[in-house]
DOTORVO-77681 format. One line per 2 residues: number of its first residue (from 1); their letters; for each residue x, y, z of C-alpha. Coordinates in nm, 4 decimals, always signed. Example, Ala and Ser with C-alpha at 12.3 -4.5 7.8 and 13.67 -1.06 7.14 Angstrom:
2
1) AS) +1.2300,-0.4500,+0.7800; +1.3670,-0.1060,+0.7140
# end
This chain:
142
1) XX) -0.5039,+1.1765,-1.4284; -0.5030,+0.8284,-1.2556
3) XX) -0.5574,+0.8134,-0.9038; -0.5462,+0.5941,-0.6476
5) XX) -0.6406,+0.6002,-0.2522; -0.4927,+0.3437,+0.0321
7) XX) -0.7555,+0.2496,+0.3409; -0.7836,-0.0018,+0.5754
9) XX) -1.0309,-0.2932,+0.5196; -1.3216,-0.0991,+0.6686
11) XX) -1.2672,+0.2483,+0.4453; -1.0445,+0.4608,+0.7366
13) XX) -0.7816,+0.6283,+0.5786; -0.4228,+0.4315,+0.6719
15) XX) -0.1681,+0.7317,+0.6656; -0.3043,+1.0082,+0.8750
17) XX) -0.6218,+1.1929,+0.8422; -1.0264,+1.1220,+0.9562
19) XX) -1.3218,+0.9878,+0.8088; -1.4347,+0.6304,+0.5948
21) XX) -1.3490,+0.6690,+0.2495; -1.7105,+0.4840,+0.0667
23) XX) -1.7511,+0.3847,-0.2907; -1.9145,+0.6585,-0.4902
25) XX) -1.9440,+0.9008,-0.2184; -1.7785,+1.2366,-0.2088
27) XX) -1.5831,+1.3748,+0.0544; -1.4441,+1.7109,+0.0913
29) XX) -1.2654,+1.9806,+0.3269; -1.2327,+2.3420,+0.3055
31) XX) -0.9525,+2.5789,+0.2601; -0.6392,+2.5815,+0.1297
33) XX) -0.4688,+2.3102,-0.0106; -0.1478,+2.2140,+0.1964
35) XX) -0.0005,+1.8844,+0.1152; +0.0810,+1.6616,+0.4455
37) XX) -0.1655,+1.9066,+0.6245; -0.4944,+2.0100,+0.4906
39) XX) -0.6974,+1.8171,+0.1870; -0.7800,+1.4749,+0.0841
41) XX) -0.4590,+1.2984,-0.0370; -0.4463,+1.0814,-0.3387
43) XX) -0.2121,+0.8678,-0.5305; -0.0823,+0.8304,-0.9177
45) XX) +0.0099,+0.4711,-0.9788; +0.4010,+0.5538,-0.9291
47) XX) +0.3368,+0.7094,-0.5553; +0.1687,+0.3958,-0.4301
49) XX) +0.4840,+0.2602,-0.3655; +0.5510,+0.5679,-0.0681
51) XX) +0.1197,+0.4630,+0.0676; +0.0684,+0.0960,+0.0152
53) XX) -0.2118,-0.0440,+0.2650; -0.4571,-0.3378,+0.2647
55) XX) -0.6918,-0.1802,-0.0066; -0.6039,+0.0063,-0.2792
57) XX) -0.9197,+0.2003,-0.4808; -0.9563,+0.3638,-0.7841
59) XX) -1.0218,+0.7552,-0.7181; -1.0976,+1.0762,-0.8604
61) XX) -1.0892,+1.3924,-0.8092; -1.3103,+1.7039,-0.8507
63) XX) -1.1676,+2.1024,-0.8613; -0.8295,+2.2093,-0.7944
65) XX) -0.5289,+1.9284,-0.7619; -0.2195,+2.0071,-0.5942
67) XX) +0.0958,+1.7904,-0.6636; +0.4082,+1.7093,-0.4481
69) XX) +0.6774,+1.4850,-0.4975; +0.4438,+1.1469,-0.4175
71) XX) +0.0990,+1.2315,-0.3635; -0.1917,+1.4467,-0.4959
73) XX) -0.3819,+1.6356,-0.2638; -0.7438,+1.7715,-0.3552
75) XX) -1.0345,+1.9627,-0.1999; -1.3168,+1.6890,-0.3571
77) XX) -1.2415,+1.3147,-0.3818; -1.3813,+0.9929,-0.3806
79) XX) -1.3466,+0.6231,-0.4666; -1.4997,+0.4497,-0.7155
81) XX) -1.3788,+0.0772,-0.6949; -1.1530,-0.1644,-0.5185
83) XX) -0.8439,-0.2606,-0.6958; -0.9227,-0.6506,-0.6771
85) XX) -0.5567,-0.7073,-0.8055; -0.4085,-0.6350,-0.4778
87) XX) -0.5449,-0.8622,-0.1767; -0.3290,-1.0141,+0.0690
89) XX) -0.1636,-1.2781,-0.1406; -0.0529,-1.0115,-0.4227
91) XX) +0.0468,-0.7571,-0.0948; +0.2632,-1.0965,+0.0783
93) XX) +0.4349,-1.1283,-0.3195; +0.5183,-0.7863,-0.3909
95) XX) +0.7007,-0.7577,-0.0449; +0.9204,-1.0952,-0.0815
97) XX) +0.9836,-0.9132,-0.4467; +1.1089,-0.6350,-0.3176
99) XX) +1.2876,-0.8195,-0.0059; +1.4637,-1.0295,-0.2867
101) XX) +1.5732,-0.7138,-0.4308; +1.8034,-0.6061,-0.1050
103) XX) +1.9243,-0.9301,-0.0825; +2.2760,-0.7808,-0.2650
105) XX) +2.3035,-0.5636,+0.0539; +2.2570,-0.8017,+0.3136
107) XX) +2.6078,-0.9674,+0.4884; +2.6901,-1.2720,+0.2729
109) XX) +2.6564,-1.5169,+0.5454; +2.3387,-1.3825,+0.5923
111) XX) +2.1991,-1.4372,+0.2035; +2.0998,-1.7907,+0.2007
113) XX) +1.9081,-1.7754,+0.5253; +1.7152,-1.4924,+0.4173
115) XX) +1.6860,-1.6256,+0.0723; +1.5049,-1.9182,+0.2031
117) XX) +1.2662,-1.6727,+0.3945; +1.1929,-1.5320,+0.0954
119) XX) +1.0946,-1.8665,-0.0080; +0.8543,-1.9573,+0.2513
121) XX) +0.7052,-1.6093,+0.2443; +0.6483,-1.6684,-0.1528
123) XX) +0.5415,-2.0715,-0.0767; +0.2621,-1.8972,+0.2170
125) XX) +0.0956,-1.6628,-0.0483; +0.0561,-1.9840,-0.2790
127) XX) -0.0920,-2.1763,-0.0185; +0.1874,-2.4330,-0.0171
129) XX) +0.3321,-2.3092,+0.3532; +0.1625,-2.3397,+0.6765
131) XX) +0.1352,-2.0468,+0.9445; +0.4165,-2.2884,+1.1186
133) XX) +0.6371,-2.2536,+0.8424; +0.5975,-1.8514,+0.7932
135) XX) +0.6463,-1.8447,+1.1968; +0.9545,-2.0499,+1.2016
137) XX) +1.0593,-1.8812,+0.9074; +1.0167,-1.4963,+1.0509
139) XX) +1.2115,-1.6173,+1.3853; +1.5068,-1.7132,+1.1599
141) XX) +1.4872,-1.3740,+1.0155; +1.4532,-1.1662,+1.3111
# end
């Protein structure tokens, strides 16, 4: 199985729970295996969606997996490497993707305006918008 784990920059796990996650290292708890409570919680490439985070790693796990509806939770885990695909500029695309995707549910008079937000937010990850511009652009939004 393919798994996945979400930390922030420096290893600390970003949705609840202790510890530094570190490359190659194995980490484990004890007991039973309780999804959203007790064990190490991983993710199959169509749960990162539900955990996305600054760093996403390749994982694996060791012994008994439980599954639940968007996460895997183990006993024995660890990750092996960064996903180098998805870095701030990938992370800034993705959300003006899926931002451009609601844009059927926002008030009509609204569209354009956000559209262009969109825009900016796309022209910042390419390096072709200043901070200014995303500012300016995130006030018209809000």
């Amino acid at each position: 199985m393919r798994l996945f784990k979400v930390t922030a920059e420096d290893g600390r796990s970003m949705h609840g729970g202790t510890g530094r996650w570190t490359p190659g290292r194995w980490r484990s708890v004890r007991g039973e295996i309780v999804p959203c409570s007790r064990g190490l919680h991983l993710c199959r490439p169509a749960d990162l969606v539900h955990w996305l985070g600054p760093v996403i790693w390749e994982a694996e796990a060791e012994g008994d997996v439980v599954e639940a509806a968007d996460k895997v939770v183990c006993l024995r885990a660890r990750v092996l490497r960064r996903v180098e695909a998805w870095d701030e500029r990938t992370a800034r695309l993705f959300a003006a993707s899926c931002a451009e995707d609601a844009l059927e549910f926002a008030h009509p008079s609204q569209r354009e305006l956000l559209a262009a937000v969109i825009a900016t937010v796309r022209a910042y990850a390419d390096g072709r918008a200043t901070d200014a511009d995303l500012a300016a652009a995130g006030a018209a939004a809000w």
